[in-house]
N, CA and C atoms as an extended XYZ file, in Angstrom:
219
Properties=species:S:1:pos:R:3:atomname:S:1:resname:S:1:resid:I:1 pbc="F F F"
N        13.335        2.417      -12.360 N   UNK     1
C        13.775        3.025      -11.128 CA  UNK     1
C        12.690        2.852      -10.076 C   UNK     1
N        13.114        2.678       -9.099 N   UNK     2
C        11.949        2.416       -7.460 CA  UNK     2
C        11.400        3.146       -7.300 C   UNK     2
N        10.904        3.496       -5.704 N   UNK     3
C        10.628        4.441       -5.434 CA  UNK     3
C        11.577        4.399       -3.658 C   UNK     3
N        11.883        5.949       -3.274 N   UNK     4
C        12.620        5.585       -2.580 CA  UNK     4
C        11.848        4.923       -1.070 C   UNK     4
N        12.849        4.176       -0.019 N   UNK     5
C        12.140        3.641        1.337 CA  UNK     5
C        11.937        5.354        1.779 C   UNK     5
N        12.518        6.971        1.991 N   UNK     6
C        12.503        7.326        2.682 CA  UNK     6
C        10.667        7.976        2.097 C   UNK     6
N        10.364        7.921        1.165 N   UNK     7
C         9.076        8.119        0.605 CA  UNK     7
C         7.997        7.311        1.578 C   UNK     7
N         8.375        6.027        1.233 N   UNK     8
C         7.613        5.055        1.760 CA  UNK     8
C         7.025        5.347        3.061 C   UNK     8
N         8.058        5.700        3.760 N   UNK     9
C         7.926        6.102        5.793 CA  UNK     9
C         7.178        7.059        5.335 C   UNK     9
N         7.431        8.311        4.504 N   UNK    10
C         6.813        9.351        4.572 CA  UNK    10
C         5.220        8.919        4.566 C   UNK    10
N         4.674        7.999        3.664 N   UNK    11
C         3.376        7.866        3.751 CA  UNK    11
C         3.193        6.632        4.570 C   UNK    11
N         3.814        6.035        5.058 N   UNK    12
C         3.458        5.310        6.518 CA  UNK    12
C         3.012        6.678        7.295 C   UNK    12
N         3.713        7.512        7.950 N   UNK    13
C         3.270        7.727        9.186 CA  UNK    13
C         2.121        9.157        8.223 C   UNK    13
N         1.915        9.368        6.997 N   UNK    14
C         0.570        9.816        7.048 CA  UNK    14
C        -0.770        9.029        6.747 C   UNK    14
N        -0.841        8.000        6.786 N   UNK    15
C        -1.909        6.709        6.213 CA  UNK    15
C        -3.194        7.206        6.462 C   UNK    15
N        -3.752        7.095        5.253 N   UNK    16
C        -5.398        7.359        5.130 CA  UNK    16
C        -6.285        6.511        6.344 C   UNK    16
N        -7.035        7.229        6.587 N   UNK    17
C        -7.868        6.706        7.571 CA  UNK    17
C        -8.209        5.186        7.094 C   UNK    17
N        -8.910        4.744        6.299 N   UNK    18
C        -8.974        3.128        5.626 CA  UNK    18
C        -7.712        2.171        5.868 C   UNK    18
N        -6.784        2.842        5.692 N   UNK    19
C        -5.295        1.878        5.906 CA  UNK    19
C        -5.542        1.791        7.201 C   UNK    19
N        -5.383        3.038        7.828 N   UNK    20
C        -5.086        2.770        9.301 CA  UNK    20
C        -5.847        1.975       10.372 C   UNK    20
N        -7.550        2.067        9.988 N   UNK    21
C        -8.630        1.271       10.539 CA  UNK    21
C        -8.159       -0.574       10.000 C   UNK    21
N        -7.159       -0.842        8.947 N   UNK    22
C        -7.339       -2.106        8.831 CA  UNK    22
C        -5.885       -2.447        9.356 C   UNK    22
N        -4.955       -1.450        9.635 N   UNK    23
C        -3.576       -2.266        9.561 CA  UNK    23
C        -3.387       -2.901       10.813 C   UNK    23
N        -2.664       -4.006       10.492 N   UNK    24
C        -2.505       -5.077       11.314 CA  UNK    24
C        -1.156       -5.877       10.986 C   UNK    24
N        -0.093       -5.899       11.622 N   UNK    25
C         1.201       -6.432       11.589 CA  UNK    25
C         1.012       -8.385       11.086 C   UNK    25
N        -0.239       -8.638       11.388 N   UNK    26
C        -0.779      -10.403       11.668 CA  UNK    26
C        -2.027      -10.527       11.002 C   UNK    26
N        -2.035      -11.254       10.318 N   UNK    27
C        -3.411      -12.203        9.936 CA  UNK    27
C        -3.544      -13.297        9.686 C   UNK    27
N        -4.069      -14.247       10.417 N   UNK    28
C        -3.863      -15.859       10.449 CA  UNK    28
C        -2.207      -16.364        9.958 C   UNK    28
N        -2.134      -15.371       10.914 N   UNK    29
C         0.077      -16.154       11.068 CA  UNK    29
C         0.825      -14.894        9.955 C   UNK    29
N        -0.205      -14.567        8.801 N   UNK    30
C         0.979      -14.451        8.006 CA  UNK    30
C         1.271      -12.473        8.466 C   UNK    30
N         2.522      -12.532        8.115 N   UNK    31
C         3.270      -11.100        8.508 CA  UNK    31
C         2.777      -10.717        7.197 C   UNK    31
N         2.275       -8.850        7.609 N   UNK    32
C         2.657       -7.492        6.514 CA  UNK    32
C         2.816       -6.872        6.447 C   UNK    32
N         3.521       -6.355        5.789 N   UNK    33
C         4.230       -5.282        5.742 CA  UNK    33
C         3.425       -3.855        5.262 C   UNK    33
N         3.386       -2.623        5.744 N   UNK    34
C         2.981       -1.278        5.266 CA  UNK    34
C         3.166       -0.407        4.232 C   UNK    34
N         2.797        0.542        3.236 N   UNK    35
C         3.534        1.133        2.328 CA  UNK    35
C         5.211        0.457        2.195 C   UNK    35
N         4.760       -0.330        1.222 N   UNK    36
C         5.620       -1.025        0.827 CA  UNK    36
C         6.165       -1.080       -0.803 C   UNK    36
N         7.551       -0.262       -0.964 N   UNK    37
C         8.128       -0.020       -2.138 CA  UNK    37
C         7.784       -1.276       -2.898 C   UNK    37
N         7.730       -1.544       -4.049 N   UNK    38
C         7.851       -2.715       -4.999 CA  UNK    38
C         8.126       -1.992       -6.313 C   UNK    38
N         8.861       -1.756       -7.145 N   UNK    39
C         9.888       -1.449       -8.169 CA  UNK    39
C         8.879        0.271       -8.417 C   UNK    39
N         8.158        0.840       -8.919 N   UNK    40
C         7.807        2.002       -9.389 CA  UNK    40
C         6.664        2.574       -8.198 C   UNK    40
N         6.421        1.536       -7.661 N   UNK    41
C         4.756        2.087       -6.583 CA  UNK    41
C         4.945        1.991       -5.527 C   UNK    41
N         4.341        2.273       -4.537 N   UNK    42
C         4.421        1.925       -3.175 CA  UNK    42
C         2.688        0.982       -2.767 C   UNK    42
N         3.071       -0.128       -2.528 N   UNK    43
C         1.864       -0.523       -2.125 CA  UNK    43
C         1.149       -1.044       -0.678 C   UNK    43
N        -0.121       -0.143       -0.153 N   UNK    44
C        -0.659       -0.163        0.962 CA  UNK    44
C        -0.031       -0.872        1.608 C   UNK    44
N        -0.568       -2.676        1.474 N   UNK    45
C        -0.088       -3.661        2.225 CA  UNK    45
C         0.537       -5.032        1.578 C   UNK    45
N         1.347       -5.558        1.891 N   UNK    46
C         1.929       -6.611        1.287 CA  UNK    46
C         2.450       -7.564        2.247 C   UNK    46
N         2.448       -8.952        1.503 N   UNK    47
C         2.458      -10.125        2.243 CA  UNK    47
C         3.508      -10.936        1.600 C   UNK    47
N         4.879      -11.219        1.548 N   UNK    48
C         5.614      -11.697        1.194 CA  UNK    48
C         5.723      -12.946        0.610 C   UNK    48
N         5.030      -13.741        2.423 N   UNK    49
C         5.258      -14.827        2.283 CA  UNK    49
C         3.681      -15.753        1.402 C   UNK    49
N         2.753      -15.248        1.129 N   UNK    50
C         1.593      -15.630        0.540 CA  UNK    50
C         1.531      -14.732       -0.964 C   UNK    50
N         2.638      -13.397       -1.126 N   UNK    51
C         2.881      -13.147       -2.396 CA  UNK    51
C         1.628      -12.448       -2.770 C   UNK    51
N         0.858      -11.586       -1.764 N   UNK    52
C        -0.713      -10.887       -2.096 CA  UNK    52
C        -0.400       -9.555       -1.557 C   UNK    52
N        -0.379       -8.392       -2.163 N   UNK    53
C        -0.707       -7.155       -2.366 CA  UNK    53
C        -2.435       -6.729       -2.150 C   UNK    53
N        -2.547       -5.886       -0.934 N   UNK    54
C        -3.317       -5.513       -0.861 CA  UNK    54
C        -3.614       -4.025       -0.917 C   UNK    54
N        -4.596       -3.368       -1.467 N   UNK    55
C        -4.629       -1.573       -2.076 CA  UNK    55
C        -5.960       -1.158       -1.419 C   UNK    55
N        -6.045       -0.392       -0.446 N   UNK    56
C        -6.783        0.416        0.120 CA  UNK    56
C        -7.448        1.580       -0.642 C   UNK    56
N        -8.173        1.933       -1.261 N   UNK    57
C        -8.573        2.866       -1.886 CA  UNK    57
C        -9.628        3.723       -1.166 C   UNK    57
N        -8.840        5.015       -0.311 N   UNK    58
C        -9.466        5.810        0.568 CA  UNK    58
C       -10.447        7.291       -0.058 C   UNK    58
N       -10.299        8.775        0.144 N   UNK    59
C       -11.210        9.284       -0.038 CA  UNK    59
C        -9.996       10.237       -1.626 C   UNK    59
N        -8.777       10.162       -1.071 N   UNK    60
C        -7.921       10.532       -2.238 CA  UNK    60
C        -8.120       10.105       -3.541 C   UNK    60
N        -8.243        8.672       -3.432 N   UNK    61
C        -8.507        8.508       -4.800 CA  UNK    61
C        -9.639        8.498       -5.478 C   UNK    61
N       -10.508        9.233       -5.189 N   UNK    62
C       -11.719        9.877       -5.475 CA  UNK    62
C       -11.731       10.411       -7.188 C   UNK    62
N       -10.512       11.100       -7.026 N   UNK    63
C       -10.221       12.073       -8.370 CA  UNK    63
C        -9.425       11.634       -9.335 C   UNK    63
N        -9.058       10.669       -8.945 N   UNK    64
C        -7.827        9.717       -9.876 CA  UNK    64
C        -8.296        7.994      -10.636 C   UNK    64
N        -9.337        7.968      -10.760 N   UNK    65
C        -9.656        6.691      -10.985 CA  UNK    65
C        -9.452        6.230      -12.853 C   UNK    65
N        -8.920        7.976      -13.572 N   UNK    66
C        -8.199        6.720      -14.606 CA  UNK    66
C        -6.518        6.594      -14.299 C   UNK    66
N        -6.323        7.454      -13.235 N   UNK    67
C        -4.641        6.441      -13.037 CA  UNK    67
C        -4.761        5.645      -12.429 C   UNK    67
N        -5.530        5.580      -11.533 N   UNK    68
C        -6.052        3.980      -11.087 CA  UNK    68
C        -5.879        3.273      -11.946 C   UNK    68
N        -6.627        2.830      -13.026 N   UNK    69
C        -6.672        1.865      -13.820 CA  UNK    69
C        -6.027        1.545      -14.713 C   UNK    69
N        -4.960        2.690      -15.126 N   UNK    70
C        -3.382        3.066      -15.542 CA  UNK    70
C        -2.628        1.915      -14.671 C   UNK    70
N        -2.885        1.956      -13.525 N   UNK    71
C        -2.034        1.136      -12.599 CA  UNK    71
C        -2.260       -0.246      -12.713 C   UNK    71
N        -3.777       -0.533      -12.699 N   UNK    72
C        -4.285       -2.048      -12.644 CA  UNK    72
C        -3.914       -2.716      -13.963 C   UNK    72
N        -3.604       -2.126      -14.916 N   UNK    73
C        -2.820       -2.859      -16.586 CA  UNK    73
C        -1.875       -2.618      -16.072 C   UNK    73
């Protein structure tokens, strides 16, 4: 099961300071997209067309670094 888009917005418009200092609609041509659903997670930033996921790790995940790594397997 996903996660839902109306989640997704929800943490678009609260984005950790780190997301927000880097987000950028453009980078050398290619489009990305923001909290972006992909089947169970929502991830920071994603790039469709180059197929690269990018993960911001701000001051939240401070306290979580073995579900972090829950995530990275």
């Amino acid at each position: 099961m996903g996660v839902s888009r109306d989640f997704a917005r929800q943490l678009r418009k609260s984005s950790a300071d780190a997301e927000t200092r880097l987000w950028s609609k453009q980078v050398d041509g290619l489009r990305f997209r923001r909290q972006q659903p992909i089947g169970r997670y929502v991830v920071d930033f994603f790039c469709p067309e180059a197929k690269l996921i990018v993960e911001v790790d701000g001051g939240q995940h401070a306290d979580a670094e073995r579900v972090d790594l829950i995530r990275t397997l």
